[in-house]
N, CA and C atoms of all chains as a GROMACS GRO file, in nm:
protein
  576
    1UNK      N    1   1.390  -0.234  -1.876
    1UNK     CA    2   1.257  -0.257  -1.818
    1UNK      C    3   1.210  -0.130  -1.752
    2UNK      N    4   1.111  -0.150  -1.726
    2UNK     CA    5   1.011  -0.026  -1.701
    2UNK      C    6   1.062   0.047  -1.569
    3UNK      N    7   1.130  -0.087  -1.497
    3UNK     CA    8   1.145  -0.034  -1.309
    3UNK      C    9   1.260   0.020  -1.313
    4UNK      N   10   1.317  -0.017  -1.427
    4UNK     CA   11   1.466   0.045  -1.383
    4UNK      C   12   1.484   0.188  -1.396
    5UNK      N   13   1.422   0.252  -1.511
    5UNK     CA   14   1.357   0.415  -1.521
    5UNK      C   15   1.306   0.438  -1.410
    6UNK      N   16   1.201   0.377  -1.400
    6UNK     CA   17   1.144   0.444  -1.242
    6UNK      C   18   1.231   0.428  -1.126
    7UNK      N   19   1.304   0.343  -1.070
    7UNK     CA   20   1.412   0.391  -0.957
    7UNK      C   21   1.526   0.448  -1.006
    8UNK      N   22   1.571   0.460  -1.110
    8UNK     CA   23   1.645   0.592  -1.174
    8UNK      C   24   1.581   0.743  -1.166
    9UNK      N   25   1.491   0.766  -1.177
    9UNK     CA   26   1.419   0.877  -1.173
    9UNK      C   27   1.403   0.918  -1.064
   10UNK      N   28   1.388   0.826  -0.940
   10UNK     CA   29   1.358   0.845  -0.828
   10UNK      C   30   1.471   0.878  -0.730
   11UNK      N   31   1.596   0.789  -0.787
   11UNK     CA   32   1.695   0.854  -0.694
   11UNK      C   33   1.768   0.959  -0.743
   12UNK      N   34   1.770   0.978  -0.886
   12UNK     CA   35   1.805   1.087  -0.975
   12UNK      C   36   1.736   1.235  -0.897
   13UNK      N   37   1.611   1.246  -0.879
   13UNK     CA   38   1.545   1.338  -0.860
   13UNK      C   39   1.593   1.351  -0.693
   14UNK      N   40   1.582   1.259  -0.577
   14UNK     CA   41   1.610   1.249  -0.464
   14UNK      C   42   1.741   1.338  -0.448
   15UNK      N   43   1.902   1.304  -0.566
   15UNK     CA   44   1.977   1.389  -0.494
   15UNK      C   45   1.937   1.549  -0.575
   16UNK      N   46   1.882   1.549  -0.649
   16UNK     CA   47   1.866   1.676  -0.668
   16UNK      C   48   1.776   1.745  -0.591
   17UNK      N   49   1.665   1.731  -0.553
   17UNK     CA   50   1.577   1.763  -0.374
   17UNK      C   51   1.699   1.819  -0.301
   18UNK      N   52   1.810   1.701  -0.270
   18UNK     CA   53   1.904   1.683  -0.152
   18UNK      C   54   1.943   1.844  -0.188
   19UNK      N   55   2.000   1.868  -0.306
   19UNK     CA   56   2.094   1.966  -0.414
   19UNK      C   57   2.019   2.082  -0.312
   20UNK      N   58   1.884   2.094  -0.372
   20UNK     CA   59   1.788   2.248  -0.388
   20UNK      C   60   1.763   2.241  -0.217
   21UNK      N   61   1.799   2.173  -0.095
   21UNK     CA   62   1.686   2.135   0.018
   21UNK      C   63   1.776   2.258   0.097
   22UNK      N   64   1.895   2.272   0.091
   22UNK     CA   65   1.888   2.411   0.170
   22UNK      C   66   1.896   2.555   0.101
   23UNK      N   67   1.928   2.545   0.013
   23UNK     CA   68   1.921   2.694  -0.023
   23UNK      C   69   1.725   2.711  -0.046
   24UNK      N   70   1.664   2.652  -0.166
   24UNK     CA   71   1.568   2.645  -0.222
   24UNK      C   72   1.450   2.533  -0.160
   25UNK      N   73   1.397   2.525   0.012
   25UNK     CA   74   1.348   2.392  -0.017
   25UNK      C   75   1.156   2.415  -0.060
   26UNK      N   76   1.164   2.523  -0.069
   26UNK     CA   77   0.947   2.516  -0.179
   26UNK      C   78   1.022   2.445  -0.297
   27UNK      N   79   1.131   2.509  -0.359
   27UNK     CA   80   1.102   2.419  -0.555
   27UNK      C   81   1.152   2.292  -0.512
   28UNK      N   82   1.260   2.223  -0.423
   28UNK     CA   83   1.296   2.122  -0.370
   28UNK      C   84   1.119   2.011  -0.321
   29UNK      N   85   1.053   2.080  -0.294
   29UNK     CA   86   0.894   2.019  -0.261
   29UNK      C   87   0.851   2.004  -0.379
   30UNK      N   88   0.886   2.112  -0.479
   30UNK     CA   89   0.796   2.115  -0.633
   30UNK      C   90   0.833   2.014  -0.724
   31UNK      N   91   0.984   1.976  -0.675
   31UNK     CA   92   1.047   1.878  -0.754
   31UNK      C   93   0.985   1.726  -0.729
   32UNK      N   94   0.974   1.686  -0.600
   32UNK     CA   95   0.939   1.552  -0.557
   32UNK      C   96   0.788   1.556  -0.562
   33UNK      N   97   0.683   1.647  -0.602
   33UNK     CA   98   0.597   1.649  -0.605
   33UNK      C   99   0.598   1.595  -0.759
   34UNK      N  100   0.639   1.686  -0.829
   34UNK     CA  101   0.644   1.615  -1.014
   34UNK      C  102   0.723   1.506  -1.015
   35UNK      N  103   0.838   1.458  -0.916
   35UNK     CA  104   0.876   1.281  -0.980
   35UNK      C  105   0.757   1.193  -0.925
   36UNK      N  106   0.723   1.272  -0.811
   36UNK     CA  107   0.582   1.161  -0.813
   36UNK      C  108   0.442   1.157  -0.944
   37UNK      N  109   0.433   1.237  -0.998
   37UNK     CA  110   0.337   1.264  -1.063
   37UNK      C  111   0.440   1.187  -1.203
   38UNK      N  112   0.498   1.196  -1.232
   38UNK     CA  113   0.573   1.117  -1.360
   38UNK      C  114   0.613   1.008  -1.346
   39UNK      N  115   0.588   0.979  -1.224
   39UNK     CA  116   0.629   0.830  -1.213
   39UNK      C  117   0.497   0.766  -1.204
   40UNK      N  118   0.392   0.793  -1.160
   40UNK     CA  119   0.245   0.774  -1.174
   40UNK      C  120   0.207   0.756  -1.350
   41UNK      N  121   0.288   0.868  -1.377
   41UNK     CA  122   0.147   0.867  -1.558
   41UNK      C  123   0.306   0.742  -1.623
   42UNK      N  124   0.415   0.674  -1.573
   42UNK     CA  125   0.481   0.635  -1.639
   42UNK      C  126   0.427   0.460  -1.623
   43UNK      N  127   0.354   0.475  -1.512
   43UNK     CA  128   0.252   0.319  -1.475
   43UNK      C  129   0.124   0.334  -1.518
   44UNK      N  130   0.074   0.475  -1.543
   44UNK     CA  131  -0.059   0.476  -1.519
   44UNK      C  132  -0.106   0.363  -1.716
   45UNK      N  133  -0.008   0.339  -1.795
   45UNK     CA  134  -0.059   0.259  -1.902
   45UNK      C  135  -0.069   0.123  -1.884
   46UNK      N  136   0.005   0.050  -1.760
   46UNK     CA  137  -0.059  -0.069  -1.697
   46UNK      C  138  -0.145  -0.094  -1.643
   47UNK      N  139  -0.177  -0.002  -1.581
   47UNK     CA  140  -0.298   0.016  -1.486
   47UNK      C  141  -0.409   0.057  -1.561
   48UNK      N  142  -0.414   0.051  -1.644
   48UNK     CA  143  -0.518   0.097  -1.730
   48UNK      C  144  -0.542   0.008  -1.784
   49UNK      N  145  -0.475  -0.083  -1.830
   49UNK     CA  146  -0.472  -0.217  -1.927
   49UNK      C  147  -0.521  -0.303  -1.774
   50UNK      N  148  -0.482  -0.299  -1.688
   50UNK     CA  149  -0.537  -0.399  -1.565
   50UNK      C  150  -0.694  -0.362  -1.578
   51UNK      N  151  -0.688  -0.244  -1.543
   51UNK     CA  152  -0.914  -0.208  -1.530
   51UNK      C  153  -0.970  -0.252  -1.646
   52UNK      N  154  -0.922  -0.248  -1.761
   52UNK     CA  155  -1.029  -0.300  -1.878
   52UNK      C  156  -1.000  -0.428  -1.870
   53UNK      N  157  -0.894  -0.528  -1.820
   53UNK     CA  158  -0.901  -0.681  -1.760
   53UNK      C  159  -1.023  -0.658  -1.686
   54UNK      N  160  -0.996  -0.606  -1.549
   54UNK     CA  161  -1.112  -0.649  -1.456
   54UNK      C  162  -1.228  -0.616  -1.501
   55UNK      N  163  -1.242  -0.541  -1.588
   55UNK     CA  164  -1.363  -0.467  -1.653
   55UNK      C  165  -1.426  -0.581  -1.771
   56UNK      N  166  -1.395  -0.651  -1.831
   56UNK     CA  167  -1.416  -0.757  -1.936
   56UNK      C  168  -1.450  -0.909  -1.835
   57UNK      N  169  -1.362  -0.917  -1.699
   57UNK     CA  170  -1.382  -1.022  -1.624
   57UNK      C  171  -1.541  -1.002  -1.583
   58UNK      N  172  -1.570  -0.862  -1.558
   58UNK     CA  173  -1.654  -0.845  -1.457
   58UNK      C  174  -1.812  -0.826  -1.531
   59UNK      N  175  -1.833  -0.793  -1.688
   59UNK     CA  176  -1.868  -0.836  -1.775
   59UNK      C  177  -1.943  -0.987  -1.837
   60UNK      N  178  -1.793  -1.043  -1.843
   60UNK     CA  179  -1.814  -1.166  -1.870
   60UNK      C  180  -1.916  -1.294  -1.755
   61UNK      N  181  -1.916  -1.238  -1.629
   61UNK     CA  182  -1.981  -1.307  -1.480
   61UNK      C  183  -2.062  -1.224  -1.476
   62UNK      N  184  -2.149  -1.114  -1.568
   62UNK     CA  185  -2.231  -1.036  -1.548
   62UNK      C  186  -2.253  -0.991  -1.426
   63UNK      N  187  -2.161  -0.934  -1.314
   63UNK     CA  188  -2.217  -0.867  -1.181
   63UNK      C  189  -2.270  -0.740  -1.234
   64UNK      N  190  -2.317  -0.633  -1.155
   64UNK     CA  191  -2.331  -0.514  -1.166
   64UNK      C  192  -2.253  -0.417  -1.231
   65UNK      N  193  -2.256  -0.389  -1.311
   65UNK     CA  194  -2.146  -0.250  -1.332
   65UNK      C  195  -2.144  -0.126  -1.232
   66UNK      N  196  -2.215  -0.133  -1.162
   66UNK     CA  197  -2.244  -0.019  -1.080
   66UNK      C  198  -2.153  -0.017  -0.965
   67UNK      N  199  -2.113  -0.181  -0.929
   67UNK     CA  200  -2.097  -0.231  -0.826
   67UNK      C  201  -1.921  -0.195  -0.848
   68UNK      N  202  -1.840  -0.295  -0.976
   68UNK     CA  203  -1.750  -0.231  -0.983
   68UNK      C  204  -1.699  -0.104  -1.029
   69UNK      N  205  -1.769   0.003  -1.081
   69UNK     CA  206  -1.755   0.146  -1.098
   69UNK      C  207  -1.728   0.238  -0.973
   70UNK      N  208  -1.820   0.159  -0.844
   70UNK     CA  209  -1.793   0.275  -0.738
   70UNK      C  210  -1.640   0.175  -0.659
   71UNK      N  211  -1.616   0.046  -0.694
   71UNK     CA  212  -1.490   0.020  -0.638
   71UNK      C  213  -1.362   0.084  -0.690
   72UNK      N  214  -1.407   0.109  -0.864
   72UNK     CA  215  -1.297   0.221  -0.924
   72UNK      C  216  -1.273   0.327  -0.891
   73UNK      N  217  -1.371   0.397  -0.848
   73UNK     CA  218  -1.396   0.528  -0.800
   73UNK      C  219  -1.336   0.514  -0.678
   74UNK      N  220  -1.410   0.451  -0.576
   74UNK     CA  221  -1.319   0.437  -0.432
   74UNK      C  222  -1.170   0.442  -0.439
   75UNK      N  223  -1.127   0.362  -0.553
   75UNK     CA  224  -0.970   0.352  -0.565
   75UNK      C  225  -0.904   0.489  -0.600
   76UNK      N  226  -0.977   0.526  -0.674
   76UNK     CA  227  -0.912   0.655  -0.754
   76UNK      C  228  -0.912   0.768  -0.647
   77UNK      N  229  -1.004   0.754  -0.555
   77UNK     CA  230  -1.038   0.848  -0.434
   77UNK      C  231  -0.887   0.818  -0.375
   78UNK      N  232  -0.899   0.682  -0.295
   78UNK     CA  233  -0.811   0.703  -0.163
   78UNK      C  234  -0.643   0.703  -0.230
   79UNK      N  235  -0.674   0.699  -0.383
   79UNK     CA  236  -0.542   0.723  -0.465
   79UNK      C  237  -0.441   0.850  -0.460
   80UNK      N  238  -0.574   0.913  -0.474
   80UNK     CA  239  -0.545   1.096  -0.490
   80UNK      C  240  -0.533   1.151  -0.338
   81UNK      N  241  -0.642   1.104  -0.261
   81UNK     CA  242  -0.571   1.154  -0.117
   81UNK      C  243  -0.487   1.122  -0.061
   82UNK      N  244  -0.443   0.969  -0.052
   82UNK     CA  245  -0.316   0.961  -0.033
   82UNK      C  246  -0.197   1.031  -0.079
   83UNK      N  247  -0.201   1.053  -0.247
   83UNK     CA  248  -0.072   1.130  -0.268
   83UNK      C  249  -0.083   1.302  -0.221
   84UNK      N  250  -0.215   1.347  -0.197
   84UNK     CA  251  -0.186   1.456  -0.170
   84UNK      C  252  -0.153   1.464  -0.005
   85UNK      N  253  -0.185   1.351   0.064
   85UNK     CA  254  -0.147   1.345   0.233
   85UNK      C  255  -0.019   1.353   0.208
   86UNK      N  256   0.045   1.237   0.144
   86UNK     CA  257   0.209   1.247   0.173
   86UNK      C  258   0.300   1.372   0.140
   87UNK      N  259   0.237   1.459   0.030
   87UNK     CA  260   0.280   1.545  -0.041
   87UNK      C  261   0.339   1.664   0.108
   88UNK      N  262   0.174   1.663   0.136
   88UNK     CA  263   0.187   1.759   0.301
   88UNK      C  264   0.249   1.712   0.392
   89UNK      N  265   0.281   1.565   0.394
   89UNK     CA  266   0.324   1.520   0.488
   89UNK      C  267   0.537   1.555   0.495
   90UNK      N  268   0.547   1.534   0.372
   90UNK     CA  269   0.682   1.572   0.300
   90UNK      C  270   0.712   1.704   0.368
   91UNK      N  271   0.617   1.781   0.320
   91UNK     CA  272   0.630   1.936   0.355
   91UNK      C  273   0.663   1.990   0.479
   92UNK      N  274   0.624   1.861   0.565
   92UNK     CA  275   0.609   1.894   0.748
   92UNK      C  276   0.448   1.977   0.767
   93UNK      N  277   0.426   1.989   0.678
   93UNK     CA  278   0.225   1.959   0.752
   93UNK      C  279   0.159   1.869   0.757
   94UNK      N  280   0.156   1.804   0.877
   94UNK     CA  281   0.112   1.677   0.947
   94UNK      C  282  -0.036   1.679   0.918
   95UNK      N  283  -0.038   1.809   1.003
   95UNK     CA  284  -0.230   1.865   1.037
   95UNK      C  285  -0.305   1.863   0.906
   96UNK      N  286  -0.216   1.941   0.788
   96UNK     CA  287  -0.316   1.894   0.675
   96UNK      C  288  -0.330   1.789   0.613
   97UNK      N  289  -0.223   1.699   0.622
   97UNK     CA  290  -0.227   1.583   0.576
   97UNK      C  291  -0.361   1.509   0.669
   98UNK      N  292  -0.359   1.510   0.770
   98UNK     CA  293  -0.434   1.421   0.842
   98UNK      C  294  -0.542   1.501   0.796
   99UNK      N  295  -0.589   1.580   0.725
   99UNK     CA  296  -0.746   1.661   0.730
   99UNK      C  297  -0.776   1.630   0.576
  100UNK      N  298  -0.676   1.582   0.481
  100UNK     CA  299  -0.703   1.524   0.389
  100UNK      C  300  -0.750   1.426   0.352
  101UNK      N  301  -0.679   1.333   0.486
  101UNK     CA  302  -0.670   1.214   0.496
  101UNK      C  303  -0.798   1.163   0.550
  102UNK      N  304  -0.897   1.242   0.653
  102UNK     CA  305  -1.027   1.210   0.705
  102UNK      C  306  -1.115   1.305   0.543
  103UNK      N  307  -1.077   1.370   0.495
  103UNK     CA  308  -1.169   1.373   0.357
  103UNK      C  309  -1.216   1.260   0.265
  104UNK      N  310  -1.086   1.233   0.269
  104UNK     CA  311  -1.094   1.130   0.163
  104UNK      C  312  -1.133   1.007   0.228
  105UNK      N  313  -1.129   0.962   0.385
  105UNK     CA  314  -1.248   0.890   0.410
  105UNK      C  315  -1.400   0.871   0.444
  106UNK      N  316  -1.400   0.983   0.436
  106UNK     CA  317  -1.555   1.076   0.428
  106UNK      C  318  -1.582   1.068   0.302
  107UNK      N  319  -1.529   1.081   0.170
  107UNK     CA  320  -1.600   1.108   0.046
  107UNK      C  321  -1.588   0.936   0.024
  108UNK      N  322  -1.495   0.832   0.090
  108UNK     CA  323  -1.528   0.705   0.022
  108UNK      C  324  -1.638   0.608   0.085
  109UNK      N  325  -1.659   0.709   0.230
  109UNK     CA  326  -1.803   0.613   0.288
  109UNK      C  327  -1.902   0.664   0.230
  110UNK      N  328  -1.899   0.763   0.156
  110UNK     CA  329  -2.023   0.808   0.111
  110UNK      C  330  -2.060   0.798  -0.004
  111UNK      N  331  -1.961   0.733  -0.079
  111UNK     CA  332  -1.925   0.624  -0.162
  111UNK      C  333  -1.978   0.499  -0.153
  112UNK      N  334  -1.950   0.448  -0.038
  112UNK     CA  335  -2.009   0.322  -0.030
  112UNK      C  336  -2.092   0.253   0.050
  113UNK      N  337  -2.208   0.440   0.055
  113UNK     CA  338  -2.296   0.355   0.094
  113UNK      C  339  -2.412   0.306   0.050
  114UNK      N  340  -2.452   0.322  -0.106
  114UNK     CA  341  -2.565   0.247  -0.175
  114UNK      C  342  -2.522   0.108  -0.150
  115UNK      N  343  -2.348   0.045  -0.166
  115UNK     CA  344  -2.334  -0.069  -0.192
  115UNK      C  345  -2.380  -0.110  -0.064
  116UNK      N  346  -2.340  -0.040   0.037
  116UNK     CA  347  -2.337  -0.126   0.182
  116UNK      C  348  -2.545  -0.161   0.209
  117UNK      N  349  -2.612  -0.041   0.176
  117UNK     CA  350  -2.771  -0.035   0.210
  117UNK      C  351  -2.841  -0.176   0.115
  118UNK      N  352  -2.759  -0.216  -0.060
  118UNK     CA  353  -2.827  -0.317  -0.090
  118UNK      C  354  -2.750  -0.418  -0.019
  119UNK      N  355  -2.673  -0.437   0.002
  119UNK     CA  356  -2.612  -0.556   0.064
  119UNK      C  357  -2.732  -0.621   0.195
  120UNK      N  358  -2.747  -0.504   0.283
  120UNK     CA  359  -2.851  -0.505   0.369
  120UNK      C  360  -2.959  -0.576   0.338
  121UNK      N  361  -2.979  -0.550   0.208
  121UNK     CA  362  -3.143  -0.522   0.165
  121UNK      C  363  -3.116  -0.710   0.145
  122UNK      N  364  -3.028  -0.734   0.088
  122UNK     CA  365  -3.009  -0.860   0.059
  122UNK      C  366  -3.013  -0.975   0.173
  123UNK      N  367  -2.939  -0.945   0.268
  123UNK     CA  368  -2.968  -1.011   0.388
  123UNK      C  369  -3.084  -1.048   0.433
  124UNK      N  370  -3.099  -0.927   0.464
  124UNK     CA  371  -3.286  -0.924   0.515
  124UNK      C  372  -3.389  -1.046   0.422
  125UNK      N  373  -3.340  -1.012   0.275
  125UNK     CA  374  -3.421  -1.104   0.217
  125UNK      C  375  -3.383  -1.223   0.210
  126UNK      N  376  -3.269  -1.285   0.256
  126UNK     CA  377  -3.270  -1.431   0.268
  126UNK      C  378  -3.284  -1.470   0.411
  127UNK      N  379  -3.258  -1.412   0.462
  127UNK     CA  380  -3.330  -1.413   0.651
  127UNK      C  381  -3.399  -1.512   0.628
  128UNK      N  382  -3.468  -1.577   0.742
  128UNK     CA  383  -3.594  -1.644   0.727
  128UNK      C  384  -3.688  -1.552   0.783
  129UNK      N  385   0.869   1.202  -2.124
  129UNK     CA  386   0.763   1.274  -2.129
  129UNK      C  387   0.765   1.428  -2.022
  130UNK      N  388   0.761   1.336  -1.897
  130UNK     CA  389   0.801   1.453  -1.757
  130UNK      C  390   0.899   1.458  -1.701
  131UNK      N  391   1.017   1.332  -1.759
  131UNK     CA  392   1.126   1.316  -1.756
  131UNK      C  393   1.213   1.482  -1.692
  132UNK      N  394   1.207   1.495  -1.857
  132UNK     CA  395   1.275   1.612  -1.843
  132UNK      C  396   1.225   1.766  -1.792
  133UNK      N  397   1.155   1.744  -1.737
  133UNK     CA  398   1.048   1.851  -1.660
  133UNK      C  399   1.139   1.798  -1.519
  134UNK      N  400   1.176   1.763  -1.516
  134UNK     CA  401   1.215   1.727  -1.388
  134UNK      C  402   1.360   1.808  -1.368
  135UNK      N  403   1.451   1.759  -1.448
  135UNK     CA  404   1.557   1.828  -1.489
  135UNK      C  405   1.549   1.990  -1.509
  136UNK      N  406   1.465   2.007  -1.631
  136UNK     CA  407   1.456   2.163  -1.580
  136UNK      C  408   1.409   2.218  -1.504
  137UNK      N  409   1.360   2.212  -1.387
  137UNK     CA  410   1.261   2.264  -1.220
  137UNK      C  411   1.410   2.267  -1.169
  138UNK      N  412   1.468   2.143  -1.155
  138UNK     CA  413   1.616   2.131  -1.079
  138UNK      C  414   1.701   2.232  -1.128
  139UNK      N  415   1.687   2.250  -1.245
  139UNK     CA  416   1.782   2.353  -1.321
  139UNK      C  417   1.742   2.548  -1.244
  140UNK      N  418   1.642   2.541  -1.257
  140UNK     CA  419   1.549   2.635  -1.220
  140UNK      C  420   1.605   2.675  -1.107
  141UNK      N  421   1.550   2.568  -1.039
  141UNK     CA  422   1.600   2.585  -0.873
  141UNK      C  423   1.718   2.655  -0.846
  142UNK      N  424   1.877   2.582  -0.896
  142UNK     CA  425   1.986   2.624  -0.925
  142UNK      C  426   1.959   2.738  -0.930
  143UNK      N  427   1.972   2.769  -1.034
  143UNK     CA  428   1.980   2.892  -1.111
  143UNK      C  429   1.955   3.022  -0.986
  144UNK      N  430   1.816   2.979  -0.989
  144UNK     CA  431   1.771   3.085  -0.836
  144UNK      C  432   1.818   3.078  -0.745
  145UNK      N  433   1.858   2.988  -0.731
  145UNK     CA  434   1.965   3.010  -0.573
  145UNK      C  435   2.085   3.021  -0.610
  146UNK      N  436   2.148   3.041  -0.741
  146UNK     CA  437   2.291   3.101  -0.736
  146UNK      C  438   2.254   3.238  -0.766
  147UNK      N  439   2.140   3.296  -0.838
  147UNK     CA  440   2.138   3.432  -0.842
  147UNK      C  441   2.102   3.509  -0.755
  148UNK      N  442   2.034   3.434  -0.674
  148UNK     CA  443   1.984   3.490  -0.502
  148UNK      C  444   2.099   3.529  -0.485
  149UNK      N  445   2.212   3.428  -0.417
  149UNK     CA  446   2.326   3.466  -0.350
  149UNK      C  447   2.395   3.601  -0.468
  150UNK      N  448   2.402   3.573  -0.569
  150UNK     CA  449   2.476   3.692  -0.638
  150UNK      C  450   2.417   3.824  -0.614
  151UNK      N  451   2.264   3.835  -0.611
  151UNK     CA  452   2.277   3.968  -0.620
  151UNK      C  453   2.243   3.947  -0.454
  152UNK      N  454   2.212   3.899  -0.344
  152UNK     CA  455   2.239   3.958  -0.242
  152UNK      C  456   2.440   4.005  -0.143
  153UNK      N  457   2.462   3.965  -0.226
  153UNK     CA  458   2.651   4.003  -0.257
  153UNK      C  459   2.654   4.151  -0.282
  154UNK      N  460   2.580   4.114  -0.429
  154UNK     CA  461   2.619   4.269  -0.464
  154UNK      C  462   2.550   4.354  -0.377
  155UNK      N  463   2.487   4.334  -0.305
  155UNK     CA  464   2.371   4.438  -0.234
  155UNK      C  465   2.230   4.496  -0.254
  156UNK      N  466   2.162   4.385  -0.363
  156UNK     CA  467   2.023   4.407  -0.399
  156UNK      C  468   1.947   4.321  -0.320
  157UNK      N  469   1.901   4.340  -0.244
  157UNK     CA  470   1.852   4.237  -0.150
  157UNK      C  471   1.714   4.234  -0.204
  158UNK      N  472   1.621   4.336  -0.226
  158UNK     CA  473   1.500   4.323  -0.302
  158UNK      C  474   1.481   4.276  -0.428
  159UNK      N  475   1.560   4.284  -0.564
  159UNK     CA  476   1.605   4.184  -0.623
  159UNK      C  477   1.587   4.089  -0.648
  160UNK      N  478   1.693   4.029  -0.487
  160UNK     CA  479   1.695   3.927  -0.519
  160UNK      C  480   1.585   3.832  -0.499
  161UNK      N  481   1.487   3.874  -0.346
  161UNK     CA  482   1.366   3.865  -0.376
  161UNK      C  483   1.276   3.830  -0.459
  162UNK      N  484   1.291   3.963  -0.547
  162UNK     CA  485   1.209   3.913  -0.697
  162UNK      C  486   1.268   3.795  -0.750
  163UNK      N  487   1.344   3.783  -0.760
  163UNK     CA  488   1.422   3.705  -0.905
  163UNK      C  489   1.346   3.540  -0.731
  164UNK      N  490   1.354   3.497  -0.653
  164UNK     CA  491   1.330   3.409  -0.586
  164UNK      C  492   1.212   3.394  -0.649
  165UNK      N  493   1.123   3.491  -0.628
  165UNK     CA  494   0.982   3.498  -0.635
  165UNK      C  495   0.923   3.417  -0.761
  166UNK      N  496   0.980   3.490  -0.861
  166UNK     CA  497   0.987   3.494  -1.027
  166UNK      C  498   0.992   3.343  -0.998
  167UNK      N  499   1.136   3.295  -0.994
  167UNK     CA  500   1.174   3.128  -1.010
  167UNK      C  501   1.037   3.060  -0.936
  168UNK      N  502   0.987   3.090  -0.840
  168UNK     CA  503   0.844   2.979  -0.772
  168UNK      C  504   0.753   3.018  -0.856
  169UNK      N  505   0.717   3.149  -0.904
  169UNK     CA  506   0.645   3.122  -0.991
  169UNK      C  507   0.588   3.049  -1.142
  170UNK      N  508   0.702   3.075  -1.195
  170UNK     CA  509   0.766   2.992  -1.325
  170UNK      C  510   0.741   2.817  -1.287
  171UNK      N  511   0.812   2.771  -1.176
  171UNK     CA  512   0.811   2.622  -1.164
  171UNK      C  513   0.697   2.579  -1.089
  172UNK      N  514   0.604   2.679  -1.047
  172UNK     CA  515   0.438   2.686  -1.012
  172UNK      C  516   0.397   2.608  -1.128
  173UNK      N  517   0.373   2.717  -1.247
  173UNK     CA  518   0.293   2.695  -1.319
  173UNK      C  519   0.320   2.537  -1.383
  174UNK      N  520   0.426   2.510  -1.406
  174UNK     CA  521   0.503   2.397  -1.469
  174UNK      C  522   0.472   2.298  -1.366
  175UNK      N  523   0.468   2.299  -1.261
  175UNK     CA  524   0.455   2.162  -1.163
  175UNK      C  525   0.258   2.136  -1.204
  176UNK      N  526   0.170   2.265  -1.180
  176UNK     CA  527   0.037   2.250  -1.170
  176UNK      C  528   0.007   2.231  -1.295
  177UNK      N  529   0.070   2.227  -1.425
  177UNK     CA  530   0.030   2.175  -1.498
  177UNK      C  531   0.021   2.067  -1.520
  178UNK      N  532   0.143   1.993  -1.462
  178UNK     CA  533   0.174   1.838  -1.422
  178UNK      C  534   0.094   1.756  -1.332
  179UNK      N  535   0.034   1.878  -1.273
  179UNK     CA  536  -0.064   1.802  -1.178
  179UNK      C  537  -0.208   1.792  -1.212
  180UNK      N  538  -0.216   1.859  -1.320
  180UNK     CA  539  -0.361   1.886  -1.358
  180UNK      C  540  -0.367   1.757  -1.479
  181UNK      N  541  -0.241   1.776  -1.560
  181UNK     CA  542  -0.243   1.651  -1.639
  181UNK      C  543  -0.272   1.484  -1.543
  182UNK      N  544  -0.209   1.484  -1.457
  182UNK     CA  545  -0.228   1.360  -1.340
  182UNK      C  546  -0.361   1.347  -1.305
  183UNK      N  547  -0.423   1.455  -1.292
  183UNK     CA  548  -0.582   1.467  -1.199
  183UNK      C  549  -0.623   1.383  -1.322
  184UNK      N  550  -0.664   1.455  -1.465
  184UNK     CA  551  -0.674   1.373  -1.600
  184UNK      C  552  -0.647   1.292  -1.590
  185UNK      N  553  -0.514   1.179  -1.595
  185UNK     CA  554  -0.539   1.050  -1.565
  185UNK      C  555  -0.618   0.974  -1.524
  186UNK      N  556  -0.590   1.040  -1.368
  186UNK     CA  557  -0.660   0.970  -1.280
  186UNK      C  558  -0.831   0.958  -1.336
  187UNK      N  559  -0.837   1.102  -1.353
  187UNK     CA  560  -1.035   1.060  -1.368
  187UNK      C  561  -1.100   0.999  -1.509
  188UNK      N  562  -1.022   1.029  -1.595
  188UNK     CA  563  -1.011   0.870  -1.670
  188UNK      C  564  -0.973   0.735  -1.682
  189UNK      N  565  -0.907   0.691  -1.613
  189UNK     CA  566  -0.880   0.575  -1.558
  189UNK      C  567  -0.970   0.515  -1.473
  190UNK      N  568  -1.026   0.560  -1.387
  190UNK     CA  569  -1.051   0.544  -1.250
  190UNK      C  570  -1.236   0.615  -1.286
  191UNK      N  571  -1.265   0.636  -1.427
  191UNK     CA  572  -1.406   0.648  -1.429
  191UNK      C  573  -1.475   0.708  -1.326
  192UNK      N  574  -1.402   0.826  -1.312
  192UNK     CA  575  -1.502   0.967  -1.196
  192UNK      C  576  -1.588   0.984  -1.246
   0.00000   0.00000   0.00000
């Protein structure tokens, strides 16, 4: 099964980090940076098969496409900043992690705020 | 796929840190330097390619 590669890989790679962490620890960072990234594209074909589900659901109930496109997007956002926070965070840079980490919630409110202004707009109009 | 990208970085690594210590033994200390240098560079390019392939994923998947 699929998980058993992936926590093989993961502790496989872990003692080798352990291996490189005092003589070598930048390629020891370079290493756990690529089991993360291969362990990502080794899910990323489920996850792909999940969005064209939600994507055919969301279709089929005719909502907006617009509506779920920027929730994909949001995802894919706080996806990528997250792995690049922890990455720094691994490293022992806290400070950049946390400056990544307010990016990437800055680029997802600004993201969401057409959805949040019609939502508004919607209220207002059933108000009395 | 990246499997074995993984294995050779680790290999890499090795390598550079047993030749570090060798030639700072023998007494090349600049050297050995290089040859450090060399190895981050080499598993640079190889990790950012890995990461550039990932960014790809992501912004196809995830419809950027």
């Amino acid at each position: 099964m699929e998980i058993l590669q992936i926590v093989g890989i993961g502790i496989v790679a872990t003692i080798l980090i352990a291996v490189l962490k005092t003589q070598r620890p930048e390629i020891s960072l370079q290493v756990s940076i690529l089991t993360g990234v291969v362990i990502f594209l080794l899910v990323a074909s489920k996850l792909s098969a999940i969005i064209s589900i939600l994507d055919s659901y969301s279709k089929k109930v005719n909502i907006d496409t617009v509506y779920l496109a920027t929730l994909l997007k949001i995802i894919g956002i706080a996806y990528i900043a997250e792995f690049g926070a922890e990455v720094c965070k691994d490293a022992g840079e806290g400070a950049i992690a946390s400056k990544i980490e307010l990016a990437g919630k800055v680029v997802i409110v600004a993201l969401a705020v057409p959805i949040i202004t019609s939502l508004l707009e919607l209220i207002i109009k059933i108000m009395p | 796929m990246g499997v074995d990208l993984i294995f050779k970085i680790a290999a890499i690594g090795i390598l550079v840190a047993v030749l570090n210590q060798v030639l700072i033994r023998s007494g090349r200390e600049e050297q050995a330097m290089m040859t450090t240098l060399a190895g981050i560079v080499v598993v640079l390019m190889m990790v950012a390619k890995e990461i550039a392939n990932l960014f790809d994923t992501v912004k196809t998947m995830f419809q950027f």
